[in-house]
VOVEX-129070 format. One record per residue (C-alpha): x, y, z; residue number from 0. Coordinates in pm, 1 decimal. Each point is the difference from the previous one (the first is absolute). Layout:
! VOVEX-129070
((X Y Z) NUM),
...
END
This chain:
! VOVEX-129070
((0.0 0.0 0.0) 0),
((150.3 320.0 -73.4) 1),
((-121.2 385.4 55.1) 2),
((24.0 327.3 -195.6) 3),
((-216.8 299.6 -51.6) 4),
((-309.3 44.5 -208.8) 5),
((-160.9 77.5 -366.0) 6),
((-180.7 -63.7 -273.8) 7),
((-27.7 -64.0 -364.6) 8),
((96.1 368.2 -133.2) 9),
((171.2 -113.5 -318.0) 10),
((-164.5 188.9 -328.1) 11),
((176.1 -0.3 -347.7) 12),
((-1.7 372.1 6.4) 13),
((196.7 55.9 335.2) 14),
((-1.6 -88.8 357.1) 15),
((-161.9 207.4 230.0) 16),
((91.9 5.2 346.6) 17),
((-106.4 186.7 308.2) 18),
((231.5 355.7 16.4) 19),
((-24.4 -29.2 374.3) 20),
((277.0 -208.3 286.6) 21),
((-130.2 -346.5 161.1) 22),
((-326.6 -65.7 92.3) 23),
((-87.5 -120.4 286.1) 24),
((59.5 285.0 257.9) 25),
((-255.9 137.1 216.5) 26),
((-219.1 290.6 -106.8) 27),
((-145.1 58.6 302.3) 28),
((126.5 269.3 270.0) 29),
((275.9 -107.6 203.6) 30),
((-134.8 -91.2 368.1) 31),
((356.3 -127.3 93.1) 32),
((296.5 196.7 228.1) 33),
((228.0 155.9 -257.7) 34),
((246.6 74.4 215.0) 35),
((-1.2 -372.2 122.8) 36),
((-34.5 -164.9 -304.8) 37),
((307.6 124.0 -171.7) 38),
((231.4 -113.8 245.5) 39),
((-241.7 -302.9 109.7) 40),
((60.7 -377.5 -106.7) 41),
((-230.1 -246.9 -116.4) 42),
((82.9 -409.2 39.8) 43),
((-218.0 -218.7 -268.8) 44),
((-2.2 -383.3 -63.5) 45),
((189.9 -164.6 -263.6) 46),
((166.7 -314.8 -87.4) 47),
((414.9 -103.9 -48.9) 48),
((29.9 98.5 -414.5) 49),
((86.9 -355.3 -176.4) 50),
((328.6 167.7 -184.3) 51),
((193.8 339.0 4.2) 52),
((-188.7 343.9 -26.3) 53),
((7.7 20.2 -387.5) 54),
((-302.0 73.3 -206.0) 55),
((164.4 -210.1 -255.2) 56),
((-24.6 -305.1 204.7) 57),
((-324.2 45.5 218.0) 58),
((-324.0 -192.9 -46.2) 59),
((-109.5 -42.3 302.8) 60),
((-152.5 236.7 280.3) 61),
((209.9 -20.3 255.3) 62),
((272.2 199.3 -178.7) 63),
((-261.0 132.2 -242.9) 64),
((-149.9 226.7 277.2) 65),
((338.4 121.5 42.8) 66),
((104.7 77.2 -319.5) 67),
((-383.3 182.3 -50.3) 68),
((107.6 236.5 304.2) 69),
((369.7 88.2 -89.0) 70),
((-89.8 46.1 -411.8) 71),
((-174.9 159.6 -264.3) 72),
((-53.8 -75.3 -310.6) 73),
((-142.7 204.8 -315.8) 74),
((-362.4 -38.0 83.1) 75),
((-186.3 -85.5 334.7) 76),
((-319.6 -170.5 40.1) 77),
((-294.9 135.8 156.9) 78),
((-210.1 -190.4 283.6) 79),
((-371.3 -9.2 -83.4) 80),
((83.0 15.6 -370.8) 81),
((45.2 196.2 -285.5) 82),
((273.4 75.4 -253.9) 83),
((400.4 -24.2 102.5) 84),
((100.5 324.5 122.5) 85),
((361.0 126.7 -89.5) 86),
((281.7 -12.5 244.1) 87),
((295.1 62.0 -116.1) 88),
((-95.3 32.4 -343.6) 89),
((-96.5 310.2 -112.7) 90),
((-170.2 -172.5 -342.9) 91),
((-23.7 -305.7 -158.3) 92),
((-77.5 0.0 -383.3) 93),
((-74.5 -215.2 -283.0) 94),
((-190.0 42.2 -365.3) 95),
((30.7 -347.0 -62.4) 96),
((31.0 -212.8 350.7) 97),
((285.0 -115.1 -119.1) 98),
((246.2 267.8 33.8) 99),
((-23.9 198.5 336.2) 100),
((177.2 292.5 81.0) 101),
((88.6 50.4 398.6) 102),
((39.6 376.5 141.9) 103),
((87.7 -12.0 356.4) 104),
((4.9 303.0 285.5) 105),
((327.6 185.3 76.1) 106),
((135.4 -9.3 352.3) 107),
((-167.6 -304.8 99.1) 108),
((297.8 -191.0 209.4) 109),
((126.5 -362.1 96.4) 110),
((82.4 14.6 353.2) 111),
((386.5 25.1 -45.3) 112),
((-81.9 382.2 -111.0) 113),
((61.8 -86.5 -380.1) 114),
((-278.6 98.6 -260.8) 115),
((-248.2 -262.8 -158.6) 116),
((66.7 24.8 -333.8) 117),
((-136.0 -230.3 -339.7) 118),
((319.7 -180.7 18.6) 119),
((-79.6 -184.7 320.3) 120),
((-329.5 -57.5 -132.8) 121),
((186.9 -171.0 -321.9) 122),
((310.1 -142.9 198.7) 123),
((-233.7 -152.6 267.2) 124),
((-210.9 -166.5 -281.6) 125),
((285.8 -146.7 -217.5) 126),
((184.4 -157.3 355.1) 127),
((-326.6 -190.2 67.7) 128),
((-75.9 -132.2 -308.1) 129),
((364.1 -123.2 -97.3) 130),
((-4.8 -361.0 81.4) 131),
((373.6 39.4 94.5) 132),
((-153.2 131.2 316.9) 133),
((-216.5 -241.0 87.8) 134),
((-304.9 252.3 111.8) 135),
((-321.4 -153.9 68.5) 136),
((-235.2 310.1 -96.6) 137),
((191.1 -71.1 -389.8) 138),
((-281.6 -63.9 -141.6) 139),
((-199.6 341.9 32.1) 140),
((200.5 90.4 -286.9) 141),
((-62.8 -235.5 -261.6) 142),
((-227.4 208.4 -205.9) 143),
((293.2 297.2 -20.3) 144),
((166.5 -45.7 -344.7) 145),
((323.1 -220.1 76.6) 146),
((-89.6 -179.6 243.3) 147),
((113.3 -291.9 -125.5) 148),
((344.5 101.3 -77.8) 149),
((54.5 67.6 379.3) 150),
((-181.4 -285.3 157.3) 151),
((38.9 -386.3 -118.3) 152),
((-82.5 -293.9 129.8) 153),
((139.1 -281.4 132.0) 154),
((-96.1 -306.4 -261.1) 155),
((-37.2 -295.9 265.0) 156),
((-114.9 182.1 319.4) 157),
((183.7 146.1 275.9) 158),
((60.1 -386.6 105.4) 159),
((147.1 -176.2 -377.5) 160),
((372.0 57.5 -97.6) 161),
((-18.2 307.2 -237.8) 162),
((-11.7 320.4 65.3) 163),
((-170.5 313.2 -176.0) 164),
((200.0 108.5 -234.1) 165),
((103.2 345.9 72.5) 166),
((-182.8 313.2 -108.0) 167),
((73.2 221.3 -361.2) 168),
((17.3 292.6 118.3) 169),
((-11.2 199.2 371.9) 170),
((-321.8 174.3 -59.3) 171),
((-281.0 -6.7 -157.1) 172),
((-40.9 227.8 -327.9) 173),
((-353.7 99.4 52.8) 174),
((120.7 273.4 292.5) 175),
((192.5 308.5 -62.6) 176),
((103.3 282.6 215.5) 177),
((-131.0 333.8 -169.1) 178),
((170.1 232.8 285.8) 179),
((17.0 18.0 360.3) 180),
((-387.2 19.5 -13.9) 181),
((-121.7 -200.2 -270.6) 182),
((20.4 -344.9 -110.2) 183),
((-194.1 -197.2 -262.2) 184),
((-157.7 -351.7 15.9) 185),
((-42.3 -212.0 -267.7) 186),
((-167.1 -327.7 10.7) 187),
((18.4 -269.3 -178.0) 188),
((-334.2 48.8 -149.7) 189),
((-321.1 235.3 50.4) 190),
((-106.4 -142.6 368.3) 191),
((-308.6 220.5 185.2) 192),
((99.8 -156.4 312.1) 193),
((367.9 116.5 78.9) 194),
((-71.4 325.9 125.9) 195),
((-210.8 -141.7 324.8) 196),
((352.4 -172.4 83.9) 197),
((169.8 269.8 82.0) 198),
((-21.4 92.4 331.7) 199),
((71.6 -381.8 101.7) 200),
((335.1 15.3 181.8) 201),
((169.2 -219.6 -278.9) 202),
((-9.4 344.1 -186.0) 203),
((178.4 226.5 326.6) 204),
((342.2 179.0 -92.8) 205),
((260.2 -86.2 150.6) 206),
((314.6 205.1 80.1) 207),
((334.2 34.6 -91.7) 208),
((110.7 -159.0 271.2) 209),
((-172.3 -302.4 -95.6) 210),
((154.9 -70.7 -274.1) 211),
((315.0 106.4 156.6) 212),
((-14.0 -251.4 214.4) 213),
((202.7 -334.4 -6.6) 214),
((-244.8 -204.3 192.7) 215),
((-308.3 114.8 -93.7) 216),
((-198.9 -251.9 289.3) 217),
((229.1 159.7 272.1) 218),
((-122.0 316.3 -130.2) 219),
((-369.5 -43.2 5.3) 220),
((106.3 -74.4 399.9) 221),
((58.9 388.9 20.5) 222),
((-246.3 37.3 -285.4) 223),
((-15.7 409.5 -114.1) 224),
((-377.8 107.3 -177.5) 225),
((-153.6 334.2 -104.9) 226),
((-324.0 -62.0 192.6) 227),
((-177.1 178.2 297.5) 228),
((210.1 -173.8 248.1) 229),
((364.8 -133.7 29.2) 230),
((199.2 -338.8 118.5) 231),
((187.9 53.4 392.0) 232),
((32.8 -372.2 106.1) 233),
((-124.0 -354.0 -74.4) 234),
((27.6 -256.8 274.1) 235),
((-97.2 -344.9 -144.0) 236),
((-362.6 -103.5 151.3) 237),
((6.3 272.1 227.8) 238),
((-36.4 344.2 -140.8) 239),
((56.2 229.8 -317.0) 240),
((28.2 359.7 74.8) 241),
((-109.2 277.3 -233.2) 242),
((33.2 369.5 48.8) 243),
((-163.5 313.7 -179.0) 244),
((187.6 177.9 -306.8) 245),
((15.6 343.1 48.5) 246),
((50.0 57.2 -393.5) 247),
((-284.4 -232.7 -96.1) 248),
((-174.3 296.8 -283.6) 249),
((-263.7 -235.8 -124.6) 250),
((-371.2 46.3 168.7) 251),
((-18.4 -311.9 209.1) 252),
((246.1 141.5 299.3) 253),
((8.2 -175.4 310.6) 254),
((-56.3 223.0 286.2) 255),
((81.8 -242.5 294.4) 256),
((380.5 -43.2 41.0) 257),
((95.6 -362.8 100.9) 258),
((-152.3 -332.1 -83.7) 259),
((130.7 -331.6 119.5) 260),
((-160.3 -307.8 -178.7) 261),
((-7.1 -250.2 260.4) 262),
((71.8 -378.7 -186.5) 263),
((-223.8 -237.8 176.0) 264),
((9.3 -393.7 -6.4) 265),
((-389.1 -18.1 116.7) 266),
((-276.6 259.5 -78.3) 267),
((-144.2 -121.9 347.7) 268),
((272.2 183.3 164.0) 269),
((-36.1 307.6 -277.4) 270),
((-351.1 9.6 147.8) 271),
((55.7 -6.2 346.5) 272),
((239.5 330.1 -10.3) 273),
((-239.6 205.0 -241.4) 274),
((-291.6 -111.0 278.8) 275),
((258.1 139.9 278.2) 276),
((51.8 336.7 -260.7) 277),
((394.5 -128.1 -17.0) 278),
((-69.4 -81.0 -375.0) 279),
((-139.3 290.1 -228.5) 280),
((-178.0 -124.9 -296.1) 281),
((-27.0 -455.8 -34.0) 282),
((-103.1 -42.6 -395.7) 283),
((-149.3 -319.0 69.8) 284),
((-174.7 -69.1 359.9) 285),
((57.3 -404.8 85.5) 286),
((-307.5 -238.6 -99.0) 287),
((-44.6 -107.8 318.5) 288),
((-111.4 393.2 87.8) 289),
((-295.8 -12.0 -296.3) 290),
((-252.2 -252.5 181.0) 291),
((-287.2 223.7 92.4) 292),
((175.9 307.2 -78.5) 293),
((199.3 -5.6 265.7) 294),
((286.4 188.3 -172.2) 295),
((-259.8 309.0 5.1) 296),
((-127.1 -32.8 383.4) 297),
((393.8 -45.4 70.2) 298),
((110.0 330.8 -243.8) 299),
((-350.3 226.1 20.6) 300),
((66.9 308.6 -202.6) 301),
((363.8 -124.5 -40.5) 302),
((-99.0 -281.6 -225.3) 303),
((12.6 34.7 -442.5) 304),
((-178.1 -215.3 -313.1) 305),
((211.1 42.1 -251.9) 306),
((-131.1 -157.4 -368.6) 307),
((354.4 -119.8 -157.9) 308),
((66.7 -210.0 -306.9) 309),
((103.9 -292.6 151.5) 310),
((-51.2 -387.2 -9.6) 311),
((109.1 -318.3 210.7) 312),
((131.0 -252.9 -339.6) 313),
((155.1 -319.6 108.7) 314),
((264.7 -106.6 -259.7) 315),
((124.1 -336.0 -149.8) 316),
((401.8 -35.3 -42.3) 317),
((-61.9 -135.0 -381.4) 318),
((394.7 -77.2 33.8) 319),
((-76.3 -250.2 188.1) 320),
((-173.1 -306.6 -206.5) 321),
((-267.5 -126.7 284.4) 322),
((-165.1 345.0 -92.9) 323),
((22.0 -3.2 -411.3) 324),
((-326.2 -151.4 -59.0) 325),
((-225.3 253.5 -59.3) 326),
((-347.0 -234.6 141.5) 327),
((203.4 -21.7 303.2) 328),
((23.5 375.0 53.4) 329),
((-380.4 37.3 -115.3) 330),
((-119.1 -298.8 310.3) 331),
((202.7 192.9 206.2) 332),
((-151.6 384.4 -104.6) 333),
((-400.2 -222.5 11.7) 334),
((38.4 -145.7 330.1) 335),
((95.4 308.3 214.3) 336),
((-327.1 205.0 168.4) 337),
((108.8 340.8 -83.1) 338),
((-364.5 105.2 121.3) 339),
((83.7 -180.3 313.0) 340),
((308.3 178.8 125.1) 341),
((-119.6 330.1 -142.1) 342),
((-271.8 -51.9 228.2) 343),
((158.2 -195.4 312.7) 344),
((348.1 105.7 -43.1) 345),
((-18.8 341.5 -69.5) 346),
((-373.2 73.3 148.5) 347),
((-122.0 111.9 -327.7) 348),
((287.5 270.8 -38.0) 349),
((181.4 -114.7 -284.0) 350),
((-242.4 -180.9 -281.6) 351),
((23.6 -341.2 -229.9) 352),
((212.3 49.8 -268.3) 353),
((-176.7 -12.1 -355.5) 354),
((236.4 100.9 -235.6) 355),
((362.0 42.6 -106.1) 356),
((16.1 391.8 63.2) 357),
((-85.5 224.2 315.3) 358),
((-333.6 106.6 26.9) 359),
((18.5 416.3 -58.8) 360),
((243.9 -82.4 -258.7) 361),
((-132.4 196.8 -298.0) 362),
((-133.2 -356.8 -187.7) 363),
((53.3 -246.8 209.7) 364),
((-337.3 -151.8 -67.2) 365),
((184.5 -102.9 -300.1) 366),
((191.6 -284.1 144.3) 367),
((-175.2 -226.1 151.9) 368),
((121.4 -327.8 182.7) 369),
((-195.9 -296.6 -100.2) 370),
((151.7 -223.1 299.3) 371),
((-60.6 266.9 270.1) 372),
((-328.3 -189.8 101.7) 373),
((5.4 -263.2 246.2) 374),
((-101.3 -335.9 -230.0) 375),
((91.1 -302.8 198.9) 376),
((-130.7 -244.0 -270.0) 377),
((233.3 200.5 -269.9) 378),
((283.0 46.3 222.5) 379),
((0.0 -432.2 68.2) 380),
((-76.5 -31.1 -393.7) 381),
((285.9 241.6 -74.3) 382),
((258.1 -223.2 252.4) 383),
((-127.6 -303.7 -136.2) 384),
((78.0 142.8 -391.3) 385),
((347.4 97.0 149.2) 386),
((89.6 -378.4 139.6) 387),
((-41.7 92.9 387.3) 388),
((272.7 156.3 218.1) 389),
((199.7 -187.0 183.9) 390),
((214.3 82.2 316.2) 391),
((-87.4 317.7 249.4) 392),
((-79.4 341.5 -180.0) 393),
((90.4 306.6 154.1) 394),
((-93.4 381.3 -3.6) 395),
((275.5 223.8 131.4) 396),
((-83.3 356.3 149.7) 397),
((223.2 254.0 164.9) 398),
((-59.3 19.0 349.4) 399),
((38.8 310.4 126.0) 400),
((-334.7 105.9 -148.7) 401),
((-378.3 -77.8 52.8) 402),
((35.8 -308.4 -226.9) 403),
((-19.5 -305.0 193.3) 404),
((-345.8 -6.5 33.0) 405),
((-150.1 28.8 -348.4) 406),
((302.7 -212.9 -152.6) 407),
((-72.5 -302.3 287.1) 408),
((-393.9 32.3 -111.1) 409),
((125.8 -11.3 -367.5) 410),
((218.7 -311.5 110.8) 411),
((-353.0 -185.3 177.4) 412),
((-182.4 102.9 -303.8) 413),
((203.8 -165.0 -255.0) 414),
((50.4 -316.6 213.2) 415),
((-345.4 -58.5 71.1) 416),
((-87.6 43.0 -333.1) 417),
((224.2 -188.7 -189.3) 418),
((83.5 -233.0 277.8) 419),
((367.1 31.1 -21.2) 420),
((297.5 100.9 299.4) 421),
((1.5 409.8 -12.2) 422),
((103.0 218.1 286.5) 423),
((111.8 347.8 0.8) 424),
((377.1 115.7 103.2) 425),
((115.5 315.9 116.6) 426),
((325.8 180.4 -101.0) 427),
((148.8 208.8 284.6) 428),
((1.5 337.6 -156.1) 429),
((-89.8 147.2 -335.0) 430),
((405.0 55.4 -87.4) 431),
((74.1 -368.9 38.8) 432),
((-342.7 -118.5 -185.5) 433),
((149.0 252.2 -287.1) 434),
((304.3 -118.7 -24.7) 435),
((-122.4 -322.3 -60.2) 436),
((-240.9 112.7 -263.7) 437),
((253.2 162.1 -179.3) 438),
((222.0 -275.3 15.5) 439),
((-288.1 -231.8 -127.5) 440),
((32.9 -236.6 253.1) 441),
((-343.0 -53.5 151.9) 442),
((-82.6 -352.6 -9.0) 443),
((-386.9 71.5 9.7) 444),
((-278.9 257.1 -74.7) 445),
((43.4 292.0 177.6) 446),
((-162.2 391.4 110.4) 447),
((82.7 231.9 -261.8) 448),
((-213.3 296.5 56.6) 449),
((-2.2 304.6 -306.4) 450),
((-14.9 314.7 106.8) 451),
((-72.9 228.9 -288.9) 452),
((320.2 223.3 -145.6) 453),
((-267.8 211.6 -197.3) 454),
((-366.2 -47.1 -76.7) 455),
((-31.3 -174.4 -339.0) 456),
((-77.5 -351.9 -64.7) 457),
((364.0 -57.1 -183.6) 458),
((191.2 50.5 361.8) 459),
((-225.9 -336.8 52.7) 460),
((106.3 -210.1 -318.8) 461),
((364.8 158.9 -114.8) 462),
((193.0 12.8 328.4) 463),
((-165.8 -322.4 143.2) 464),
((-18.0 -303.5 -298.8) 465),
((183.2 103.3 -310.0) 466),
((293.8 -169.9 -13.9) 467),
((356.0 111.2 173.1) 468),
((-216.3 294.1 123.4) 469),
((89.3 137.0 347.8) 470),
((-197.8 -110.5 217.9) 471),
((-109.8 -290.8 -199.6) 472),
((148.8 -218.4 303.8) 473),
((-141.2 -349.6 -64.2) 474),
((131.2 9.1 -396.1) 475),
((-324.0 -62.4 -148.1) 476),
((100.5 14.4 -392.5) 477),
((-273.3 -29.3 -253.0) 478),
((92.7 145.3 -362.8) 479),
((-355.5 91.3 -96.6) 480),
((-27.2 195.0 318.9) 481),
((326.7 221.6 -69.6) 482),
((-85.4 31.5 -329.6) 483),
((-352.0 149.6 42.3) 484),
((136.0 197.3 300.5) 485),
((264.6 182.6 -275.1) 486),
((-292.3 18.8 -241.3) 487),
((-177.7 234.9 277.7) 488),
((329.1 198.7 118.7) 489),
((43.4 83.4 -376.6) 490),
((-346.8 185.4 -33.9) 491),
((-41.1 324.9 -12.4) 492),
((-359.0 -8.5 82.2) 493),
((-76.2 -105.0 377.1) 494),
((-310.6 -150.8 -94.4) 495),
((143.4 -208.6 -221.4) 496),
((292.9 -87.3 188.4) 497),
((-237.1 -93.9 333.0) 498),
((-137.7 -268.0 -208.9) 499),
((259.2 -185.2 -138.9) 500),
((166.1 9.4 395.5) 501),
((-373.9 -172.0 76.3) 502),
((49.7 -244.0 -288.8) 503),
((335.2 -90.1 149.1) 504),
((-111.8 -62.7 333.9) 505),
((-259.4 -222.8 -89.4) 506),
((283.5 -238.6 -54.7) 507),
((115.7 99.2 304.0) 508),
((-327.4 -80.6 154.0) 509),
((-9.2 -287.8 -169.9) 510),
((344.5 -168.1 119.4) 511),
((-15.4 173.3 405.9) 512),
((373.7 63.1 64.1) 513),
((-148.5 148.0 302.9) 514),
((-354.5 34.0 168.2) 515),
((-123.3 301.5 118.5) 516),
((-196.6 12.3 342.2) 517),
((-78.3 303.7 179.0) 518),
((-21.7 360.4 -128.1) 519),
((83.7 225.0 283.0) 520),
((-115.5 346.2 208.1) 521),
((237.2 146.6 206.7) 522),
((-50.1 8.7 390.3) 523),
((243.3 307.1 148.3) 524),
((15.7 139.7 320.0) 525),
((261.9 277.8 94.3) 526),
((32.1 156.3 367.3) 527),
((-129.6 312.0 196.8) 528),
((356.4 154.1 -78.2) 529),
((-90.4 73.1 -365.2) 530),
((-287.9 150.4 -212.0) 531),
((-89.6 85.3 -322.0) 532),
((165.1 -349.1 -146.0) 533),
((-149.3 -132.7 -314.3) 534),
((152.1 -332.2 -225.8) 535),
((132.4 29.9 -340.5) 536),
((-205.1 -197.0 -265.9) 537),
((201.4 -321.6 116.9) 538),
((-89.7 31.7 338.7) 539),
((344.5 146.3 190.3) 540),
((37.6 286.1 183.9) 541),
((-25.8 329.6 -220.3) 542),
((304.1 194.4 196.1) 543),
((-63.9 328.9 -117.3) 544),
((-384.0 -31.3 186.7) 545),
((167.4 -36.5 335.4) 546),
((-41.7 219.7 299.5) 547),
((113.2 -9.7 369.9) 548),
((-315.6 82.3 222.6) 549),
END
């Protein structure tokens, strides 16, 4: 699951209009905080131990991903609620064509070292994470930019089989071009409506001189340096990351509070015990033991928040691994779990069955439906019986340092009873070591692989998630028709027309289940009596610049 910022489908063939304001999100209303006390106040929030390095070019995950949301920003921002990308530091994005985009960004907007953002670390950051040579896991964004392919090969037998990729043609990719310190152009590969909604995912941050400067670029995102609201101090590992205001932030969404210490907890139990005792600020996600009967809102009163996000629970199959390459299998074990059941009993009705493929408030996600959401015992035992059975124990991992146990054990009763095979659920100490295992495809069974929306249009559902090598495409699920429909879509310069060949393509998706969605998710927040005026991002984290010290 990874987070970003918001937007929507703004792409026309005449020119892309975006928002002249800053970053939405902020609070309209009249300040009823202490001034005085909330620019030299601190805030502590809840997070989790980031999986790898703070690098935007290597984060999928939210754990870092919050992190890298606070201390960036990126051309455009996305607004909670809604509506079109505003720009950040852009000052205009333009096309005739949606193929060719020119990129004006503001003057005097800074990375925290003191040096200027300038198009060059928009274009350097973009070449050094899609040049395979580097081995960046967010490559992939890039693959519609004109030369992407001469910077990024692939490795002919797998990561596992003797060869190797064969190295790249050429450094960077021919499609971008610095103009001047203030201008750079984009070209993709072909016409693609969809592209400009990517950009204010962090794959697309600048990154500084000192960056690329750097011999060892993982010890560097350790001290990582940003142009956002806020900047690095420390990072203890499971304990705390500590953030503190820029002073020559110029862009709209300005912190006003001074400090803020993310506190990295192993159990959201604990998270909620210190926000109940006002020693925890804002908790994204109250535990699911805290939702039976409301109790979360008798415990919080005025200090609790609902917060609609684009979220959803997926548990997904490790298709490397050959117990799990039969596609009836995955479709008996998709039929036989209750989704209605732990939406109801699990989450008390706060999070609801999963139906289709894409978030519900995505624009057209009642496009994408998911045929083996329902719970069909007969088909799910019909479906095992057409894959030959399953022998030996099956087992769904979760990470547990996260309200997960419960609705992945119920999914574990509710495929055994159904199919009448071994199942039980297995958690993963924390959310770093459960990643790291992911990533190293290693999981030897299915496992919790919630998607949490980089930007709101169907594609973030189908391009990052099942088309083949993509990056976050974790089980390697490979199907040829499905990447070749999927570049059909990216090539259109007409979203319509694009939207529908991404819902042709995931039929076949649908069709062979390389995962199973389950839940789609609302938000239950609670902050303390310390703060006021705090409102969520579109995603569901804190929106920094909202915060006030009472």
């Amino acid at each position: 699951m990874r987070v970003s910022k918001r937007a929507s489908a703004v792409a026309a063939i005449a020119a892309v209009a975006l928002v002249a304001a800053g970053c939405g999100g902020g609070d309209d209303e009249e300040s009823t905080g202490n001034s005085d006390k909330t620019a030299n106040g601190a805030i502590t929030i809840d997070g989790t131990q980031p999986a790898n390095p703070l690098l935007p070019s290597a984060t999928s995950e939210t754990g870092g991903g919050d992190i890298l949301d606070f201390m960036w920003t990126g051309l455009i921002n996305y607004p909670p609620g809604g509506g079109a990308p505003v720009n950040a530091v852009a000052e205009s994005i333009e096309t005739s064509d949606a193929q060719t985009y020119t990129v004006k960004i503001k003057k005097a907007v800074k990375f925290h070292d003191g040096t200027e953002v300038k198009a060059k670390n928009f274009v350097d950051a973009w070449n050094f994470t899609a040049n395979s040579d580097n081995g960046q896991q967010q490559a992939s964004f890039f693959s519609d930019i004109e030369g992407y392919a001469d910077v990024h090969t692939e490795d002919p037998d797998g990561e596992e089989g003797p060869q190797k990729a064969p190295p790249p043609k050429s450094p960077t990719m021919s499609g971008l071009a610095v103009v001047d310190d203030y201008t750079f152009t984009i070209k993709l590969a072909a016409a693609n409506s969809i592209f400009p909604v990517k950009l204010g995912y962090s794959a697309y941050y600048p990154m500084p001189d000192s960056f690329f400067a750097a011999t060892d670029k993982n010890e560097w995102g350790k001290k990582p340096v940003g142009n956002g609201p806020v900047k690095f101090v420390s990072w203890t590992d499971n304990v705390e990351i500590k953030l503190t205001r820029f002073d020559d932030y110029t862009l709209d969404d300005k912190v006003k509070i001074k400090d803020v210490t993310v506190k990295l907890y192993q159990d959201d139990t604990a998270a909620y015990a210190d926000l109940l005792a006002n020693n925890l600020d804002f908790q994204q996600q109250v535990p699911a033991s805290s939702l039976a009967g409301e109790k979360w809102k008798t415990d919080l009163g005025t200090r609790a928040l609902t917060v609609d996000i684009p979220v959803m629970q997926i548990i997904a199959f490790p298709i490397y691994d050959k117990r799990f390459q039969n596609k009836d299998l995955r479709r008996a074990v998709s039929l036989s779990i209750n989704r209605e059941e732990i939406a109801s009993k699990i989450f008390f009705n706060t999070r609801k069955a999963a139906t289709g493929w894409v978030a519900p408030g995505i624009p057209g996600a009642d496009q994408y439906p998911c045929t083996t959401c329902k719970f069909d015992p007969d088909g799910a035992k019909a479906a095992l019986q057409a894959a030959g059975g399953f022998q030996g124990e099956m087992v769904l991992y979760y990470n547990a340092d996260a309200s997960h146990k419960e609705w992945m054990e119920a999914a574990a009763n509710s495929v055994a009873s159904t199919l009448g095979i071994t199942v039980r659920a297995e958690g993963m100490p924390t959310f770093a070591v459960f990643r790291q295992n992911i990533d190293a495809h290693k999981m030897t069974g299915p496992y919790r692989a919630g998607w949490q929306a980089d930007y709101p249009d169907p594609e973030n559902w189908l391009g990052p998630l099942y088309v083949t090598g993509a990056s976050s495409n974790d089980g390697l699920y490979s199907n040829p028709q499905v990447d070749a429909l999927y570049q059909e879509g990216s090539r259109m310069a007409d979203a319509n027309a694009a939207h529908a060949k991404f819902a042709e393509s995931m039929k076949i998706v649908d069709d062979e289940v390389p995962s199973i969605p389950i839940v789609s998710v609302t938000q239950q927040a609670g902050v303390s009596n310390r703060v006021t005026g705090v409102k969520t991002n579109w995603v569901g984290s804190i929106d920094l610049s909202t915060v006030e010290l009472v």
